[in-house]
C-alpha positions in Angstrom: -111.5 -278.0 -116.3 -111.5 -277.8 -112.4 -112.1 -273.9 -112.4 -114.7 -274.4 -114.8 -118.5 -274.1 -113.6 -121.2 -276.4 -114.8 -122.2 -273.7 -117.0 -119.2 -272.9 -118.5 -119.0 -276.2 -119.5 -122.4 -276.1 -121.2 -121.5 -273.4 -123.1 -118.1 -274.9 -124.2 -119.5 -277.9 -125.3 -122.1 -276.2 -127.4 -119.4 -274.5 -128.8 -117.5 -277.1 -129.3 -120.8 -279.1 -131.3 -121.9 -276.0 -133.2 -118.5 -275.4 -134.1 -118.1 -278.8 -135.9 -121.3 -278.8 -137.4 -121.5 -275.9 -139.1 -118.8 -276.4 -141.2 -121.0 -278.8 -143.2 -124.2 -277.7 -144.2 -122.0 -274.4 -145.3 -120.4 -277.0 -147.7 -123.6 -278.8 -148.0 -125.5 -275.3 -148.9 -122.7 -274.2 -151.5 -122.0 -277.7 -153.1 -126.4 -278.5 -153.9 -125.9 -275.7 -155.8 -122.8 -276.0 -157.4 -124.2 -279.4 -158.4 -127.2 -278.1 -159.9 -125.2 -275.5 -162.2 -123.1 -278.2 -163.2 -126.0 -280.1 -164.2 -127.8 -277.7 -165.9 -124.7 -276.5 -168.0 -123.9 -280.0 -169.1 -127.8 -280.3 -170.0 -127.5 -277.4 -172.2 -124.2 -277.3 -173.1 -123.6 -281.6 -173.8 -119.8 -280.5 -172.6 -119.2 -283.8 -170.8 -116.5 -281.7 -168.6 -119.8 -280.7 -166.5 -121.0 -284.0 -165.8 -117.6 -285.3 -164.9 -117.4 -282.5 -162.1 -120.8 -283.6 -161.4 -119.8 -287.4 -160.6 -116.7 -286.0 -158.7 -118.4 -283.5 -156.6 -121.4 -285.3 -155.6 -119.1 -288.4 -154.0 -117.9 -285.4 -151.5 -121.0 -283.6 -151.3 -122.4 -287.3 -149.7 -119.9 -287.5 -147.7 -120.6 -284.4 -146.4 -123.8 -284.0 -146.3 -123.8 -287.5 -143.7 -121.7 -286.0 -141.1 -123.2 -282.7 -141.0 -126.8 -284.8 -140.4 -125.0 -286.8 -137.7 -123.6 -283.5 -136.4 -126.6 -282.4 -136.0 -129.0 -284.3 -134.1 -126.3 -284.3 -131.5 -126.9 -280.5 -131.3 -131.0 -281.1 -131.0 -130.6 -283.2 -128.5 -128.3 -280.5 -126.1 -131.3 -278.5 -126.2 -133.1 -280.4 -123.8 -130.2 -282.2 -121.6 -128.1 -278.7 -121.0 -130.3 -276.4 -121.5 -133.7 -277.4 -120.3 -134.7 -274.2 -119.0 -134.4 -272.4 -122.1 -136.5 -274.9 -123.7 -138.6 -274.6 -121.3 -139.3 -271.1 -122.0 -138.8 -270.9 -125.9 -139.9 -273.9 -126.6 -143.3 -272.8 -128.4 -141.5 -270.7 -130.7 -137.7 -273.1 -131.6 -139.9 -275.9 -131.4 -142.5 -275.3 -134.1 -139.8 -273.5 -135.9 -138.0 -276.6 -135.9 -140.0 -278.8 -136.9 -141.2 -276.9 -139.9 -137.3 -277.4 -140.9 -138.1 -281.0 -140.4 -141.2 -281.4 -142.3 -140.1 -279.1 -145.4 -136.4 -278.9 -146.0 -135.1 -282.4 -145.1 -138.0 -284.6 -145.9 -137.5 -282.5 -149.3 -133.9 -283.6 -149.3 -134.6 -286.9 -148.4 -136.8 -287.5 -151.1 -135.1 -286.6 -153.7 -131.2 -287.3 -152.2 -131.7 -290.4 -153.7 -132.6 -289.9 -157.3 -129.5 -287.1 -157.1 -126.6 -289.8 -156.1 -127.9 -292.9 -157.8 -130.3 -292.2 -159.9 -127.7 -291.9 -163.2 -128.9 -294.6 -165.9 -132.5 -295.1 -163.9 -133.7 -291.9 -164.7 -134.1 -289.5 -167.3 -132.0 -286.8 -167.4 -134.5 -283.9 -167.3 -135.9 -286.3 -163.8 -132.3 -286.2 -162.4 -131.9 -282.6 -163.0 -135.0 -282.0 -161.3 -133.9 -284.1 -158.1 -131.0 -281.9 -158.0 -132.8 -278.8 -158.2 -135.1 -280.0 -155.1 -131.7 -281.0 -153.1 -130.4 -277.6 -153.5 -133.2 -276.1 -152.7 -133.9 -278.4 -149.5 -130.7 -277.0 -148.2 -131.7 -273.3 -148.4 -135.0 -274.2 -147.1 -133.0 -275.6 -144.3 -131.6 -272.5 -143.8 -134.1 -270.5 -143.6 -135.7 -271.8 -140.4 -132.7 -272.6 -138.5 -131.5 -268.7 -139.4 -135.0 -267.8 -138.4 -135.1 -269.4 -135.5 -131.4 -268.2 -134.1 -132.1 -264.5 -135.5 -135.3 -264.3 -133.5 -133.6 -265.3 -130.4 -130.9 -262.3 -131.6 -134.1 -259.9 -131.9 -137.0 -261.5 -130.5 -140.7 -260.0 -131.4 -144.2 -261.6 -131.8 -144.6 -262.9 -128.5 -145.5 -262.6 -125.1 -144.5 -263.9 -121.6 -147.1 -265.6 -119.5 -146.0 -267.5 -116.1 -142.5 -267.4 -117.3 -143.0 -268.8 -120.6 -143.4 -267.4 -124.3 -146.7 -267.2 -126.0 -146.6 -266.9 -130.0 -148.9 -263.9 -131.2 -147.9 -263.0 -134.5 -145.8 -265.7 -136.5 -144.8 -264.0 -139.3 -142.7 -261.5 -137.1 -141.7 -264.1 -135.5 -140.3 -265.9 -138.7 -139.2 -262.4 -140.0 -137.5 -260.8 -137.3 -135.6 -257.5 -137.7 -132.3 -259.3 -138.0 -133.3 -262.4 -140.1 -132.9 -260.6 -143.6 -129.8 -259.4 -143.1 -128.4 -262.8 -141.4 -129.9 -264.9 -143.8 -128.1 -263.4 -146.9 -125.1 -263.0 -144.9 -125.2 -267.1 -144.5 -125.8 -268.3 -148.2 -123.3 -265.6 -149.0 -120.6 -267.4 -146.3 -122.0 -270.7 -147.6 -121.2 -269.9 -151.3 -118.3 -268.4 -151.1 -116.6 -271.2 -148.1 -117.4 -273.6 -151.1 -116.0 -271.7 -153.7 -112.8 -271.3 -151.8 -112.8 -275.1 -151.3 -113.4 -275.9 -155.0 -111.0 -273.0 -156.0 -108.2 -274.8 -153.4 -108.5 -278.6 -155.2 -108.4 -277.3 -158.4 -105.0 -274.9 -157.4 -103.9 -278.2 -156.0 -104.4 -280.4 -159.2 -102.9 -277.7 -161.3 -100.1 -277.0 -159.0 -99.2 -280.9 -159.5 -99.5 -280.4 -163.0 -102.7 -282.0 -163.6 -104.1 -279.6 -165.8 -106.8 -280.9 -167.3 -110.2 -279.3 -168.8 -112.3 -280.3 -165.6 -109.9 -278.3 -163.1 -109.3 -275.4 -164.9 -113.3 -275.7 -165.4 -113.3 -276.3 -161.5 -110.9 -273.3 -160.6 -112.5 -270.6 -163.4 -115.8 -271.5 -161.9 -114.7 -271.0 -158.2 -112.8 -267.5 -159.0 -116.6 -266.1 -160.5 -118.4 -267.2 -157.8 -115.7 -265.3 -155.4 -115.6 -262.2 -157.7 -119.4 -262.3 -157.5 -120.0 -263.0 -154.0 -117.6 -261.3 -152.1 -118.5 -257.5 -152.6 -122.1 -258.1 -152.0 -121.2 -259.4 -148.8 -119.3 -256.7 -147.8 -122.4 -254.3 -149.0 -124.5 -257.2 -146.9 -122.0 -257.3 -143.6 -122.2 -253.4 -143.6 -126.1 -253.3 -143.4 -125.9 -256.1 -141.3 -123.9 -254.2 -139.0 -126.2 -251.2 -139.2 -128.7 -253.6 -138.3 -126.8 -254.6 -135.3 -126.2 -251.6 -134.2 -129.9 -250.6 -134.2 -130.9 -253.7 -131.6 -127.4 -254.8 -130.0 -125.8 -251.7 -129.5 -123.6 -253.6 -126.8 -122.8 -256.0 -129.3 -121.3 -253.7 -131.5 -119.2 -251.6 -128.6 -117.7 -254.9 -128.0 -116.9 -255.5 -131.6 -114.9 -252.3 -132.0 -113.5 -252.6 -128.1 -114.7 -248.6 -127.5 -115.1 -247.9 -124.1 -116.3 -244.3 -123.5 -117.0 -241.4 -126.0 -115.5 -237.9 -125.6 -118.6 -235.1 -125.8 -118.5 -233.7 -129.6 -116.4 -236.0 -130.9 -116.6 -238.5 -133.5 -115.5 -242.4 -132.6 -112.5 -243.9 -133.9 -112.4 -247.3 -135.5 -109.8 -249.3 -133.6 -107.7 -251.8 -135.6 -105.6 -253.5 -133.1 -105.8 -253.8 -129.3 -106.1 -256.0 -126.6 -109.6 -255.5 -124.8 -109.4 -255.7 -121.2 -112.9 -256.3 -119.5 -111.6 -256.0 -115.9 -109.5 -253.0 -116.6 -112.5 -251.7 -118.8 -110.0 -250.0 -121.7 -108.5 -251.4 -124.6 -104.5 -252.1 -124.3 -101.7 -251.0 -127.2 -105.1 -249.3 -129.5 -104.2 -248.1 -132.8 -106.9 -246.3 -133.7 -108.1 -244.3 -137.0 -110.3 -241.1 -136.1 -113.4 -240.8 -137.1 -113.8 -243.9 -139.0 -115.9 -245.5 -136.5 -118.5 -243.2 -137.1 -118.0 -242.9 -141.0 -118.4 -246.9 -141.0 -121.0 -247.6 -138.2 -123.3 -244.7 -138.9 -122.0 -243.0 -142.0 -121.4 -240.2 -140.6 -118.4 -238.3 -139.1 -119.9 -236.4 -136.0 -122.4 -238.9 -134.6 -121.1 -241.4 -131.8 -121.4 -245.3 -131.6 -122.4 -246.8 -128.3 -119.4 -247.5 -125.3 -119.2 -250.1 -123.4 -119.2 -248.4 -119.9 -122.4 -246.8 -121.3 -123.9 -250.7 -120.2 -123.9 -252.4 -116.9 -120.9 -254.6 -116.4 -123.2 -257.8 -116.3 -124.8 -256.5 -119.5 -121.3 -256.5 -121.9 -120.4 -259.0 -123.9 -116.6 -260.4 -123.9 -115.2 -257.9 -125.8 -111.8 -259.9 -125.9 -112.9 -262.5 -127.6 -115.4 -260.8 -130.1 -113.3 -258.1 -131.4 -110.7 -260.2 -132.5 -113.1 -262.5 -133.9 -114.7 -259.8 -136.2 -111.5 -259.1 -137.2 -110.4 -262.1 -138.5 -113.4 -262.2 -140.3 -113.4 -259.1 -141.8 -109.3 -259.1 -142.7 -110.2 -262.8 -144.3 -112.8 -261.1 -146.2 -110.3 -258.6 -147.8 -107.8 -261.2 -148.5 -111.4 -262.8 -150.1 -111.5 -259.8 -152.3 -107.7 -259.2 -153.4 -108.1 -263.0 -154.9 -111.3 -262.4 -157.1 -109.0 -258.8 -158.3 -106.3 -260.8 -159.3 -108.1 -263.9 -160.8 -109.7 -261.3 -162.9 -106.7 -259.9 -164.1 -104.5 -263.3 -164.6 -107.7 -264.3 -166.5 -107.6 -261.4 -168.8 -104.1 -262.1 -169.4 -104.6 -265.6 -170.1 -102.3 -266.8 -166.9 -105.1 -267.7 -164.1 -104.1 -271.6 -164.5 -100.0 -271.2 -165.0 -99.5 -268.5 -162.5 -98.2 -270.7 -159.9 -98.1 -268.0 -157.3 -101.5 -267.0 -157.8 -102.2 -270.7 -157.5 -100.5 -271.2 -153.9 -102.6 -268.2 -152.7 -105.9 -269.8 -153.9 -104.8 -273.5 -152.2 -103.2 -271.4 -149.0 -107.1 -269.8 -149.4 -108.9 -272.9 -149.1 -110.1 -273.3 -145.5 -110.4 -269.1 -145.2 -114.1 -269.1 -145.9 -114.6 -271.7 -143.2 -112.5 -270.2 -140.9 -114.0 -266.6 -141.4 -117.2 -268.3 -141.7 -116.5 -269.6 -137.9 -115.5 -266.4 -136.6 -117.8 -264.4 -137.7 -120.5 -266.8 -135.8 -118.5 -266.5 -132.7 -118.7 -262.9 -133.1 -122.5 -263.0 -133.1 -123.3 -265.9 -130.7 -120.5 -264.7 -128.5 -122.1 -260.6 -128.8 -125.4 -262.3 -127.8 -124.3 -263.0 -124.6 -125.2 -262.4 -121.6 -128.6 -263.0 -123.1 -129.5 -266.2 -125.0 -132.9 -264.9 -126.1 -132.0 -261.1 -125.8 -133.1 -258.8 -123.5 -135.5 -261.6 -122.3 -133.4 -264.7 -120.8 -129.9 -265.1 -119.3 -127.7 -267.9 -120.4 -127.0 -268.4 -116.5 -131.4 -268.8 -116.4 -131.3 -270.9 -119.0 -128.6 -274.2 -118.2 -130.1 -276.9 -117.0 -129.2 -278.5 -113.5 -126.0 -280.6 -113.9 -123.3 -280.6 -112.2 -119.7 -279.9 -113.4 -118.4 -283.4 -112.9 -121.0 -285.0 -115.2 -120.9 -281.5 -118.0 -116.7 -282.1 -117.6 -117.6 -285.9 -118.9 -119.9 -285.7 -121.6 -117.6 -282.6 -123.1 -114.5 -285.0 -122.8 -116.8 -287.7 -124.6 -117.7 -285.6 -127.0 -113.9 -284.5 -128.2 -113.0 -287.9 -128.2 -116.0 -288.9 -130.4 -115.8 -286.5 -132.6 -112.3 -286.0 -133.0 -111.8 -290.4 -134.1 -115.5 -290.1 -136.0 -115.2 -286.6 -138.1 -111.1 -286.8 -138.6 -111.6 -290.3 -140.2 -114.7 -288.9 -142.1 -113.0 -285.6 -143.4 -110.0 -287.2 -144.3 -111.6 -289.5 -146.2 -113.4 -286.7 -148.2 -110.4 -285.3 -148.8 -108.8 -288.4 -149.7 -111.2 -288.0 -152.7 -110.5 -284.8 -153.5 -107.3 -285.4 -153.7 -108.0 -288.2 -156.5 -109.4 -285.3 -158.5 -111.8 -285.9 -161.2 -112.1 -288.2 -163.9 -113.4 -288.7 -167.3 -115.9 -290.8 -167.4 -118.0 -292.3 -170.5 -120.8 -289.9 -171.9 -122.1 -292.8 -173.6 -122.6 -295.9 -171.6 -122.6 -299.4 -173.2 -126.1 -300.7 -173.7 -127.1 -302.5 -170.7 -124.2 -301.4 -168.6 -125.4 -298.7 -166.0 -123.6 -295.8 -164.9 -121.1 -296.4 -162.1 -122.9 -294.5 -159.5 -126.2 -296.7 -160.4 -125.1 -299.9 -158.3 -124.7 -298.2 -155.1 -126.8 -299.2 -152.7 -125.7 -297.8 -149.2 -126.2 -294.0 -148.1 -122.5 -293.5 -148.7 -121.2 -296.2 -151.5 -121.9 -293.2 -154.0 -118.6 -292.1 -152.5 -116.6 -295.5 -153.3 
């Protein structure tokens, strides 16, 4: 880290937070919901399979749903120690934004978190249901301002700067900035399907080890809809997202696709592979497909996207990292695709839970909506740069001022803690998956409450 300047070391370390934490509300978004299906199908249905996916899924949605809390007040905190500046001069927009998070979507899930994970044999069914409902909704109501509040840093409107700070005019555009639409589908979408992909995996894993009972097939049919559903309207979503893009961060988007200068009356290319060079300012061992760049980007095949040397050097994002970034996410998005196909056809042919094949592709697809899930945020936090509130603030205006002998410290402090806290935590949740689930008594013995009933600490719902 000795060539590393205090800044850099800011920014690592928020990537480093960011990048651990968002891999569990993603879970935490897709699983509330999964957990409210399953409860309203076993409610209409009385097919006890539901209810004992219910039990099984909610000890790792707890789990879960703990560390990505713990996660994240580290990452509220960074806001004022590392980069005081910035909050300094967004502060009266991410603040109240913020707090409206706060005061709506996790008081909303701490009321009723409760009922959800130990509320079986206290409460009435209809009462339990409901407590689900409001948990699952909590965590899109979550969403919603922390996409806001990232998006309008992305495309910031509404406001005005006085003496170096921002001044709120108009908080509905604020709230719904150009890009906050478009980002915020694009997120439950990710959310949905990174959970579908993780559900699918256990239940290819059960089955795999011959375990094939009704509650994992019911797991993996229920995981290969979701996908089936989910993916193509994110691809319809991604492409107006990008459009989108395109519209307020042309940069951005000449980064993404590594295109460095147009020729006059020619369409752009879409470049599949290369190795961007940002000193060199070209893009090394290209293979590139003409005029796809337009056709995709502006659906059209004589108009031009944006290059790079079109923008002042200080003014481009890393291309290196970005394009390869997008790409991962977008190739993990067609493998995303070729598994709903081909659950649909083993399931018309009555082979979707024997098809061992099909069933290491599912496990061997477990972590992919995580992992494009990741990369795709690199590619937009990453594209923002060298603007942290675009167009308006630098990221070098906005660190605050440490040195790079105490950022080097707290970063090593924080892999250290994290690595022994989360690996113990994870590994425990999938210690439980592993277990897979069980069958459990539809009708209790009078006087004898449900298992989950007893607990009494935040996270003895998982024991």
């Amino acid at each position: 880290m000795s060539n590393l300047s205090a800044l850099d070391l800011a920014r690592l370390q928020f990537a480093f937070t960011v990048s651990f934490h968002i891999i569990f509300p993603a879970i935490t978004i897709g699983l509330a919901s999964f957990l409210a299906v399953l409860e309203g199908c076993w409610l209409k249905t009385g097919n006890s399979v539901y209810k004992d996916l219910y039990k099984f899924w909610s000890k790792i949605f707890a789990v879960n749903f703990g560390m990505g809390v713990v996660s994240g007040l580290v990452m509220a905190y960074e806001f004022g120690t590392n980069w005081a500046r910035f909050s300094d001069f967004a502060g009266s927009v991410t603040g109240p934004l913020l707090t409206y998070e706060v005061l709506t979507a996790f008081f909303l899930e701490a009321g009723f978190l409760g009922v959800m994970l130990f509320g079986w044999g206290r409460v009435g069914r209809k009462l339990h249901f409901f407590a689900t409902i409001m948990v699952a909704i909590g965590t899109l109501i979550s969403m919603f301002w922390i996409l806001s509040s990232n998006s309008w840093m992305q495309t910031p409107q509404g406001i005005e700067i006085i003496d170096g700070r921002v001044v709120p005019l108009d908080w509905f555009k604020i709230v719904f900035n150009p890009s906050f639409p478009y980002r915020l589908v694009h997120m439950a979408l990710a959310a949905f399907l990174s959970t579908a992909f993780f559900v699918g995996a256990s239940a290819a894993w059960h089955l795999l080890r011959g375990h094939n009972t009704p509650q994992v097939r019911k797991m993996l049919s229920m995981a290969m809809w979701m996908v089936l559903i989910a993916t193509p309207v994110q691809v319809v979503v991604g492409d107006a997202h990008g459009l989108n893009t395109l519209e307020h961060q042309p940069a951005k988007i000449a980064a993404i696709e590594g295109h460095w200068e147009n020729k006059p009356g020619e369409a752009s290319p879409l470049v599949l592979f290369g190795l961007p060079d940002m000193a060199a300012e070209t893009t090394r061992y290209n293979i590139e497909v003409p005029y796809l760049g337009s056709l995709i980007l502006t659906h059209s095949l004589d108009k031009q996207i944006p290059a790079l040397k079109s923008f002042a050097k200080e003014d481009r994002p890393n291309s290196t990292i970005i394009f390869w970034s997008f790409r991962v996410m977008a190739g993990l998005g067609m493998l995303m695709l070729a598994c709903a196909l081909l659950a649909l056809v083993l399931r018309r042919n009555a082979a979707l839970y024997r098809n061992r094949a099909f069933l290491w592709f599912a496990l061997l697809m477990g972590p992919s909506g995580l992992i494009a899930l990741l990369a795709g945020w690199f590619t937009t936090e990453v594209g923002r740069q060298p603007w942290v509130v675009y167009g308006m603030l630098r990221t070098t205006d906005a660190a605050s001022n440490h040195s790079a002998v105490q950022m080097s410290l707290t970063l090593a402090a924080f892999v250290v803690i994290y690595f022994s806290v989360f690996t113990v935590g994870i590994g425990y949740m999938m210690r439980l998956v592993r277990k897979g689930p069980t069958m459990h008594d539809v009708h209790p013995i009078p006087g004898q409450p449900d298992s989950l009933a007893t607990a009494r600490r935040p996270l003895s719902v998982a024991d």
